[in-house]
Each structure stands twice: as structure tokens, then as C-alpha cells.
C-alpha positions as semicolon CSV with decimal commas, in nm:
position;residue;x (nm);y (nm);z (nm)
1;X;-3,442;0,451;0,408
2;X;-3,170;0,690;0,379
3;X;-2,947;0,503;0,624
4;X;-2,966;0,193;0,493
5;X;-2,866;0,398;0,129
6;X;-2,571;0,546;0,316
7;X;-2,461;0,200;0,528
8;X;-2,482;0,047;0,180
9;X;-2,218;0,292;0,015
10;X;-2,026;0,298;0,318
11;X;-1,974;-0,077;0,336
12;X;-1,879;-0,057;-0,063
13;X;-1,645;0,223;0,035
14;X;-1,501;0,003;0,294
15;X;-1,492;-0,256;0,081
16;X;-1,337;-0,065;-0,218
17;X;-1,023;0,054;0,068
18;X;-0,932;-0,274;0,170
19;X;-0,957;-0,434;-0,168
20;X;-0,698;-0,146;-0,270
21;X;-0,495;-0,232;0,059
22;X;-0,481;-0,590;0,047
23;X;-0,491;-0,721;-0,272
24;X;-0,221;-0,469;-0,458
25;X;0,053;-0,719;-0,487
26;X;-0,146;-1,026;-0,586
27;X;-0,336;-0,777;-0,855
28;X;-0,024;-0,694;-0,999
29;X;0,140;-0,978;-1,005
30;X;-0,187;-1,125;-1,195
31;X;-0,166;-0,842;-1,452
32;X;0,222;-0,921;-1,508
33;X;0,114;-1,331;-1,561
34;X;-0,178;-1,211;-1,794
35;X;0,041;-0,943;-1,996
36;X;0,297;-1,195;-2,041
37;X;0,082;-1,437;-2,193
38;X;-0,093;-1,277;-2,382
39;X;0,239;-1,128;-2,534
40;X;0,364;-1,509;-2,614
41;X;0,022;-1,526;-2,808
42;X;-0,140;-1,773;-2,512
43;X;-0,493;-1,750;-2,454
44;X;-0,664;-1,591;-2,108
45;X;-0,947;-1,824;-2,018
46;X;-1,268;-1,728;-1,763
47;X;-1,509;-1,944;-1,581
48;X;-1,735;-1,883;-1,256
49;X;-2,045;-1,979;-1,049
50;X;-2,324;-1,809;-0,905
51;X;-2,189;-1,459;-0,924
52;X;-1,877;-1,535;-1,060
53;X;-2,049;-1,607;-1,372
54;X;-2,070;-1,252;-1,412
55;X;-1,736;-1,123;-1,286
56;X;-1,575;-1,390;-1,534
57;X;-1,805;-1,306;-1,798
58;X;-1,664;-0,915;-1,718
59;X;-1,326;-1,023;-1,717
60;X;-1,358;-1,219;-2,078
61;X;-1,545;-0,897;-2,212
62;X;-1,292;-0,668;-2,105
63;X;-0,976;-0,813;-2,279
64;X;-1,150;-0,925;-2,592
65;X;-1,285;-0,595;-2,635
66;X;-1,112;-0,356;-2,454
67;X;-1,202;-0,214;-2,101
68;X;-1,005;0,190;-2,112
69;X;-0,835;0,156;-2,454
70;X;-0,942;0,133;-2,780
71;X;-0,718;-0,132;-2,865
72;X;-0,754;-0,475;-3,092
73;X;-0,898;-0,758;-2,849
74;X;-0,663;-0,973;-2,680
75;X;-0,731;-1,398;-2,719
76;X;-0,974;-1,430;-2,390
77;X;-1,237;-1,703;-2,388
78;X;-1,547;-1,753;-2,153
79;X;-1,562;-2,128;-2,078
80;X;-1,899;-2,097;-1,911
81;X;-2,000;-1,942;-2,270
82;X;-1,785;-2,196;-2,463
83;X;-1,953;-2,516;-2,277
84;X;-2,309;-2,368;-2,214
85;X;-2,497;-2,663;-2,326
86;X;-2,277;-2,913;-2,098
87;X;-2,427;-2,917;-1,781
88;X;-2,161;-3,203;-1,622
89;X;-1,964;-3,141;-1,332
90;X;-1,663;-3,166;-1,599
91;X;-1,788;-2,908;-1,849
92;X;-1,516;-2,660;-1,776
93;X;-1,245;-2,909;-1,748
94;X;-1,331;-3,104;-2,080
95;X;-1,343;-2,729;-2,258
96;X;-1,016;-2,674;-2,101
97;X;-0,898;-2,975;-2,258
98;X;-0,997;-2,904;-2,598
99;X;-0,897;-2,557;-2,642
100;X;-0,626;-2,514;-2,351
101;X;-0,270;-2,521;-2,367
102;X;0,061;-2,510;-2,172
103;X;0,125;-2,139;-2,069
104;X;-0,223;-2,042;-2,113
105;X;-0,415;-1,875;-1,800
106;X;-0,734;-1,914;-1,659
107;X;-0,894;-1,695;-1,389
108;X;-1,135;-1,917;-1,175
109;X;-1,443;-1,702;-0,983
110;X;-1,589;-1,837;-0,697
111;X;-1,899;-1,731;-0,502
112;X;-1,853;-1,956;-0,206
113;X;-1,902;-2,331;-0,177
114;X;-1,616;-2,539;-0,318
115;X;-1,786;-2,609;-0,664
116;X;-1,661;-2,934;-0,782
117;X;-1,715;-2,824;-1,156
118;X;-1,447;-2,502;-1,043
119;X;-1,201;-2,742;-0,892
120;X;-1,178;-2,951;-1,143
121;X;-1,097;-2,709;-1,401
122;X;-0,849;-2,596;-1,166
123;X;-0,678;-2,936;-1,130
124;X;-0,703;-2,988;-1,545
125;X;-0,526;-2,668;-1,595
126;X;-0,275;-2,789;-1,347
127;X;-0,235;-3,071;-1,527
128;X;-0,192;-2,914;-1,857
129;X;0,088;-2,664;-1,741
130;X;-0,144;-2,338;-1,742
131;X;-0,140;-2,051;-1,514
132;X;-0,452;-2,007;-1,249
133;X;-0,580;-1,699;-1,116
134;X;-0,856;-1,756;-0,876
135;X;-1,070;-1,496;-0,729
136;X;-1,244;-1,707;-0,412
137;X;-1,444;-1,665;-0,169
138;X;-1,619;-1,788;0,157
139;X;-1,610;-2,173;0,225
140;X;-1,361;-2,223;-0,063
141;X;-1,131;-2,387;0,148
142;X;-1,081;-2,672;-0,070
143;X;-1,111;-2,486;-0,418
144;X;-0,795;-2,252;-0,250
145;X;-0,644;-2,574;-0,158
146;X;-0,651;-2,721;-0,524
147;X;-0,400;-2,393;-0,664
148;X;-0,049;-2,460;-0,777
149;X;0,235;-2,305;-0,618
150;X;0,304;-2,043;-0,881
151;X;-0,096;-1,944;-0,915
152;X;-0,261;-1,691;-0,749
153;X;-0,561;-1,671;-0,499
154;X;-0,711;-1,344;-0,386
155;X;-0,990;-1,432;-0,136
156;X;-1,245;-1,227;-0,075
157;X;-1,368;-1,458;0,223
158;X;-1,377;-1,164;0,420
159;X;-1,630;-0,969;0,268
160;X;-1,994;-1,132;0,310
161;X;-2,249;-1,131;-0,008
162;X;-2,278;-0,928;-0,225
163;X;-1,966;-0,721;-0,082
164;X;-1,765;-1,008;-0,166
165;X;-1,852;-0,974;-0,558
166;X;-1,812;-0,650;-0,569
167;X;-1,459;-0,690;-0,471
168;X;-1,407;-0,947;-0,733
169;X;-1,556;-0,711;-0,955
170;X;-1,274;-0,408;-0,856
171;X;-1,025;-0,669;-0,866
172;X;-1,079;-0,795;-1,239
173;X;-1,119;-0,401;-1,339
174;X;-0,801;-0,322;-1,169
175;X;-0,626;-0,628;-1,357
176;X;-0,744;-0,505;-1,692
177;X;-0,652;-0,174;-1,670
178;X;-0,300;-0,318;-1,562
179;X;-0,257;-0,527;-1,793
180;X;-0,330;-0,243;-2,098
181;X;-0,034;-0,055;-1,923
182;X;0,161;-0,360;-1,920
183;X;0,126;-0,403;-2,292
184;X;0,036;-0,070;-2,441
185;X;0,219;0,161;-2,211
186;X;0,092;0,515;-2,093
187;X;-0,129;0,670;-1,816
């Protein structure tokens, strides 16, 4: 039992060093597209599957009500929240076209499988001009495929499981406290 308790912190160690390794630039240049949004007065939009559901939910949580600062909340909505009782393929893309607008972001988490309901919130924010940030992961070949040039995908494909999560998880903590720097300043 204790091996399998130290393999398991290990691997999340592991994890924790390549997540730091590989993914600085993307992370920061995430935070500087968030910060600069939210600056303009744009809103930050979430969205996931499977255990992205969480990590999004994280994410929205975070900047509307602060992650290391006690700050005022930023404009950050959930769409998974927002179009609960919707249970289309479409319910994050007809959200997104209600409530999103040109300039706004979204950050897109994946657990693995090419979700059509993902991808075509992806193409809809495309379509409407926004900025997306997508955290993917294994067999999200085609949900990669769908980004625009100027968005940003940080795949975790690497990692298997639950390892994969809990990089998206550093990932969107990482972003957050980055983008408090990026608009507040300090430490």
C-alpha cells in the first residue's frame, strides 16, 4: 500500500515538472489573451466534459471570485452552468450565441474523445470572432483540429487519466494567478 501511495505522488510530481516545462509559453500567452479581455470589459467563458466539467467549472470560479487576491470578480461565465437544462449536442454553441461576443474568450476542457457538443462551441466562437483556449486531451485530434490560428491548445495527451486532469487543473491555476498579476500587479 505504501508504494502505490508513493508511485501515485511521484507520477503527480512528474506530472506537475513537465506541465511547468512544457506548457510555460502557451500558459502565459493564455493569461496575456485573458487579461486583455477582460481589461476591454469582454467576458471569459468555460465549458467541459467528463472531467473538464470540473476544471472549467474551477476556472469560472476562480475569476468570478478570486483565486489568490481578494479582488472584485472579473465577467467569467460557466456555459455548462448557463445551459444545464439543454442536453443537445448544440447546448454550448446556442449559449455562446446568446450571450457571446466578438473579442470574448472561451477556454474549452476536454477529457478525451472529440465531443461534438465541444467542437461545436469551438467552431461558433470561431465564427463569432472570440478567442479559444482549449485545454485537450487524448483522442482530441479533431477537437485540436477545429482551433483558429490565433487560439491556443495545450494538450495534455500525454498524460493518461486522471494525470491528464490534474494537469489541466495546474494549468487553469497557473493562468489565474497570471492573469491577477497581469491586471493587479505585485508578487
Amino acid at each position: 500500500m505504501d508504494q502505490k501511495i508513493f508511485k501515485h505522488f511521484q507520477n503527480v510530481i512528474e506530472t506537475t515538472m513537465v506541465v511547468g516545462d512544457v506548457f510555460s509559453k502557451p500558459i502565459a500567452d493564455a493569461a496575456l489573451k485573458i487579461a486583455a479581455a477582460l481589461l476591454a470589459g469582454n467576458t471569459i467563458f468555460s465549458c467541459g466534459e467528463k472531467s473538464g466539467v470540473l476544471v472549467a467549472q474551477l476556472f469560472n470560479d476562480y475569476l468570478a471570485y478570486g483565486f489568490e487576491l481578494d479582488r472584485p470578480g472579473f465577467a467569467a461565465l460557466n456555459l455548462n452552468k448557463l445551459s444545464e437544462s439543454n442536453v443537445t449536442e448544440n447546448h454550448f454553441a446556442q449559449s455562446l450565441q446568446v450571450h457571446g461576443k466578438s473579442a470574448d474568450v472561451i477556454l474549452v476542457v476536454s477529457a478525451g474523445g472529440d465531443s461534438q457538443a465541444l467542437t461545436r462551441a469551438i467552431e461558433t466562437a470561431i465564427d463569432k470572432n472570440m478567442t479559444v483556449l482549449l485545454l485537450s486531451a487524448a483522442t482530441d485530434d479533431l477537437l485540436s483540429a477545429s482551433v483558429g490560428y490565433n487560439d491556443i491548445d495545450i494538450s495534455t495527451a500525454e498524460f493518461s487519466g486522471q494525470l491528464a486532469t490534474q494537469a489541466q487543473f495546474q494549468v487553469v491555476q497557473c493562468i489565474c494567478v497570471l492573469v491577477d498579476h497581469q491586471i493587479f500587479g505585485g508578487e
